[in-house]
MIZATI-81142 format. One record per atom (N, C-alpha, C): x, y, z; residue in one letter; atom name. Coordinates in Angstrom, 3 decimals. Layout:
N
<drendo <X Y Z> A CA>
...
END
This chain:
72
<drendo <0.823 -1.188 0.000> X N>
<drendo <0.000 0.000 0.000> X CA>
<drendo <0.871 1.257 0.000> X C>
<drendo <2.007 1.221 0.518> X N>
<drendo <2.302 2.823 0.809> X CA>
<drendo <3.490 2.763 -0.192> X C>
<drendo <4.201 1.798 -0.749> X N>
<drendo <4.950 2.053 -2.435> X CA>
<drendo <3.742 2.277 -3.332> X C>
<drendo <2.943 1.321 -3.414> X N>
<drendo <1.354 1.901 -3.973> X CA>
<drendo <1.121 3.865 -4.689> X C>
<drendo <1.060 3.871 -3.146> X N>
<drendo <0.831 5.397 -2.873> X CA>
<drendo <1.734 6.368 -3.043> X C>
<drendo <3.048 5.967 -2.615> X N>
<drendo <4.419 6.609 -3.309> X CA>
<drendo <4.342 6.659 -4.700> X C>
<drendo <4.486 5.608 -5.294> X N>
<drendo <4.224 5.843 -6.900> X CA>
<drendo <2.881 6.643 -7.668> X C>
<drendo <2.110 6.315 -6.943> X N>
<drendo <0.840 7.151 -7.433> X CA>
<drendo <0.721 8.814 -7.469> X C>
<drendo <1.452 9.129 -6.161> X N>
<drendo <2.089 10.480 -5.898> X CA>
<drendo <3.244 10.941 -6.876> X C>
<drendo <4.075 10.125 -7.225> X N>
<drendo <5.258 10.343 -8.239> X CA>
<drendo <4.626 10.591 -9.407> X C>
<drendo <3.618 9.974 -9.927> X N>
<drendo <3.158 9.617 -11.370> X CA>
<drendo <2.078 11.213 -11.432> X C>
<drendo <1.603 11.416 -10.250> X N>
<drendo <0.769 12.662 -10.571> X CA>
<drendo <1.345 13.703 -10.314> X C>
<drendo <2.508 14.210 -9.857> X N>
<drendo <3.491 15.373 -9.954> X CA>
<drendo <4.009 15.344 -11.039> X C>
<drendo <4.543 14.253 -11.396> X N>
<drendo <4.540 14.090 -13.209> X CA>
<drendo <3.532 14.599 -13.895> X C>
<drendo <2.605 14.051 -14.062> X N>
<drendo <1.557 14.732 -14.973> X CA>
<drendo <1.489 15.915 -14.785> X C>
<drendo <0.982 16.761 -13.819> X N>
<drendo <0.862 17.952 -13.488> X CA>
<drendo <1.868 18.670 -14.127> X C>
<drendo <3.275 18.361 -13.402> X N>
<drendo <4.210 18.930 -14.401> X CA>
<drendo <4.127 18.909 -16.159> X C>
<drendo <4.274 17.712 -16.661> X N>
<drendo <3.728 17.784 -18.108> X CA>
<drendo <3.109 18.486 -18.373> X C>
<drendo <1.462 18.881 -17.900> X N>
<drendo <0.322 19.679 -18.300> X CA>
<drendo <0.898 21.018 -17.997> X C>
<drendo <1.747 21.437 -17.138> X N>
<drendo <1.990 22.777 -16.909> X CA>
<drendo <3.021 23.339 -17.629> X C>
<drendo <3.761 22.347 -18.562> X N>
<drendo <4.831 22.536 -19.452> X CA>
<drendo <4.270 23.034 -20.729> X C>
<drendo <3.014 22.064 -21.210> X N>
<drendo <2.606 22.129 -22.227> X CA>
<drendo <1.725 24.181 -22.334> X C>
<drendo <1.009 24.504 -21.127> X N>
<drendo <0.392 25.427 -20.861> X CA>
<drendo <1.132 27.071 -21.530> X C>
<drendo <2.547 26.530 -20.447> X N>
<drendo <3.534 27.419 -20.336> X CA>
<drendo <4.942 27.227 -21.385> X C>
<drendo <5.042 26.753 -22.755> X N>
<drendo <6.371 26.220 -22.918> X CA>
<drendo <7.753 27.484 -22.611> X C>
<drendo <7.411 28.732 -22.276> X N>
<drendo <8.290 29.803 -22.365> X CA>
<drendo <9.281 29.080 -21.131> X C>
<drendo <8.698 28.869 -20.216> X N>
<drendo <9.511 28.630 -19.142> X CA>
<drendo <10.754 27.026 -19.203> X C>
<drendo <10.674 26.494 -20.491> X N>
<drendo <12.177 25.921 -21.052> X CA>
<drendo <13.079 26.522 -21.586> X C>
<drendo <13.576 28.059 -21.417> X N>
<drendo <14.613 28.571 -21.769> X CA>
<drendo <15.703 28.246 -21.281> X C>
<drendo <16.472 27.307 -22.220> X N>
<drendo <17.751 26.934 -21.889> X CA>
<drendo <18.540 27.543 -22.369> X C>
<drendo <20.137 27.233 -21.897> X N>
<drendo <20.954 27.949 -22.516> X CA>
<drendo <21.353 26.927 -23.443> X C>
<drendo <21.590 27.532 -24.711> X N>
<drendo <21.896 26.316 -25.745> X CA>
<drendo <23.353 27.157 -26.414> X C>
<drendo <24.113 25.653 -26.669> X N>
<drendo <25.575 25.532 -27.047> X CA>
<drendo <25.564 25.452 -28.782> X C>
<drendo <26.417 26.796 -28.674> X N>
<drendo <26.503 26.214 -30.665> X CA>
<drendo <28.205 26.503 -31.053> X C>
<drendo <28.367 25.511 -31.686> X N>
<drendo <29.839 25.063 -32.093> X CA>
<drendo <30.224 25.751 -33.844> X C>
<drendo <31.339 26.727 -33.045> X N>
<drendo <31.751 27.696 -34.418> X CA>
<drendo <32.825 27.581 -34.327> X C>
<drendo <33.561 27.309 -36.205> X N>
<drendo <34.912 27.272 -36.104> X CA>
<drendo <35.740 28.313 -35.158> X C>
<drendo <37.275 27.640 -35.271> X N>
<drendo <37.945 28.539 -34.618> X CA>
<drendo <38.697 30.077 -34.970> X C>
<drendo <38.303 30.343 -36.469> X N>
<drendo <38.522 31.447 -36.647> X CA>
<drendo <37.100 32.617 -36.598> X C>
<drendo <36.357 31.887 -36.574> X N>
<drendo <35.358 33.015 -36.169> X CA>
<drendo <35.250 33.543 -34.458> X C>
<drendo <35.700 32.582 -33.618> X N>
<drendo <35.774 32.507 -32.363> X CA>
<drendo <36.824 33.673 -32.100> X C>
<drendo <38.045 33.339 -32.922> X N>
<drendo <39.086 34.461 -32.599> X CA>
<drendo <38.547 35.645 -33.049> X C>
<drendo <37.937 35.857 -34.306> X N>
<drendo <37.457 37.329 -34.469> X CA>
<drendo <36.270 37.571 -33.966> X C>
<drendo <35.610 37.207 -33.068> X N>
<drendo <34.745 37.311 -32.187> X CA>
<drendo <35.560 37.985 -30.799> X C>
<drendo <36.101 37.057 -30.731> X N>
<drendo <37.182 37.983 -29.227> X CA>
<drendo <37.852 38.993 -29.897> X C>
<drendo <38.689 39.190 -30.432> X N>
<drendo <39.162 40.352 -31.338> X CA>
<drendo <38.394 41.631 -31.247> X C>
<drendo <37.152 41.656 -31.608> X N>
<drendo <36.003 42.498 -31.758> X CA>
<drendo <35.709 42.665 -30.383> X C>
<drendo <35.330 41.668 -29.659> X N>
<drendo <34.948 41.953 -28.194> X CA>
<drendo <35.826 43.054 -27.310> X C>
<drendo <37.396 42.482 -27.464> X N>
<drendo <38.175 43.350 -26.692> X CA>
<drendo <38.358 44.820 -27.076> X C>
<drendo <38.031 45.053 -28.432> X N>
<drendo <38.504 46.023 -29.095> X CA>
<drendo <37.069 46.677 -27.980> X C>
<drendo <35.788 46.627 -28.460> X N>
<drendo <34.428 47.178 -28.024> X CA>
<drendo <34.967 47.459 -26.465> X C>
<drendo <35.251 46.538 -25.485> X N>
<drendo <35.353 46.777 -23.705> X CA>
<drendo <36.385 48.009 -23.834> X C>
<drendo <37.578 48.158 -24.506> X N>
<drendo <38.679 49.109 -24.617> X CA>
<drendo <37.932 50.428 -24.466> X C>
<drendo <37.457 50.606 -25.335> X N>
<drendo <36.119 51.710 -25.718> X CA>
<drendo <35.392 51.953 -24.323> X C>
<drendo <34.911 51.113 -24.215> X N>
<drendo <33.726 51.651 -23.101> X CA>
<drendo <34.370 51.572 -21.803> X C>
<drendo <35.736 51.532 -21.363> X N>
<drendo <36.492 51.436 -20.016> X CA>
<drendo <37.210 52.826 -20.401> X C>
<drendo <37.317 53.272 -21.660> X N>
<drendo <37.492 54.595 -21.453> X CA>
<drendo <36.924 55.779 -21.663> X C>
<drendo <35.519 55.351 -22.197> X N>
<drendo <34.408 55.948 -21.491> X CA>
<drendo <34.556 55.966 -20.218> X C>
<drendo <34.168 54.976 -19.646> X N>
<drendo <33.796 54.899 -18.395> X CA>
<drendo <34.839 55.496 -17.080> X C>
<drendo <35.927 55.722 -17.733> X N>
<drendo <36.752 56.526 -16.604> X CA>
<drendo <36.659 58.019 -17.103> X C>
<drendo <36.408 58.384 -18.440> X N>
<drendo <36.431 59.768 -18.510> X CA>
<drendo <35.472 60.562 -17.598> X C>
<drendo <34.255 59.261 -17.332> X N>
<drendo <32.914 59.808 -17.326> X CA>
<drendo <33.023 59.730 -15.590> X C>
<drendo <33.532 58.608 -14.884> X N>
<drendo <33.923 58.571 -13.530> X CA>
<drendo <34.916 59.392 -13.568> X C>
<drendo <35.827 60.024 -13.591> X N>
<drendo <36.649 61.236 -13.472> X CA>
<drendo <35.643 62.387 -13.169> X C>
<drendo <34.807 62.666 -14.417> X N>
<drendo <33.992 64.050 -14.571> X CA>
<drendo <33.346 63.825 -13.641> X C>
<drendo <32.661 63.044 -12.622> X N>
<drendo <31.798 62.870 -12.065> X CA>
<drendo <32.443 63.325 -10.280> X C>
<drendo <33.760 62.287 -10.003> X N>
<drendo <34.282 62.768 -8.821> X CA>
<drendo <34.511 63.997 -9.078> X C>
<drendo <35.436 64.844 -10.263> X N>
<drendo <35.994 66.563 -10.080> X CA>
<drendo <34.244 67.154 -9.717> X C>
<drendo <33.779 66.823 -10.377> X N>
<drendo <32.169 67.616 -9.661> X CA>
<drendo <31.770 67.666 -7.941> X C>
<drendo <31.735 65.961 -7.703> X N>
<drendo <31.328 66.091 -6.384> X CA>
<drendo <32.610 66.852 -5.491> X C>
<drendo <33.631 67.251 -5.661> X N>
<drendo <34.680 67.886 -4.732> X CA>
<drendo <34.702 69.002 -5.116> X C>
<drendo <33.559 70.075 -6.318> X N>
<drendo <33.271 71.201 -6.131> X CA>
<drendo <32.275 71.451 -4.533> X C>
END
């Protein structure tokens, strides 16, 4: 009786789940893996570092301007 009831409990959290998958499918956002040669990979980083260079010197011109202000 009570493996019985264990399984019967297993089998309907299952379902439930199923039916609430089917309701909702947004909520399977996985992260999915995609396999690119290795020269696109390098000019992918290439490009990346070049872009962060940029915006770290933004970002100190703009944190600079910001402390000389607050110590007016």
């Amino acid at each position: 009786m009570n493996l019985s009831l264990t399984l019967f409990l297993i089998g309907f959290v299952l379902i439930i789940y199923g039916y609430m998958n089917q309701l909702n499918p947004s909520c399977n956002n996985r992260t999915t893996t995609k396999i690119v040669p290795r020269h696109i990979y390098d000019e992918m980083l290439k490009n990346a570092s070049i872009a962060s260079v940029g915006v770290n010197q933004d970002s100190k011109s703009s944190a600079n301007s910001v402390t000389s202000s607050d110590t007016n």
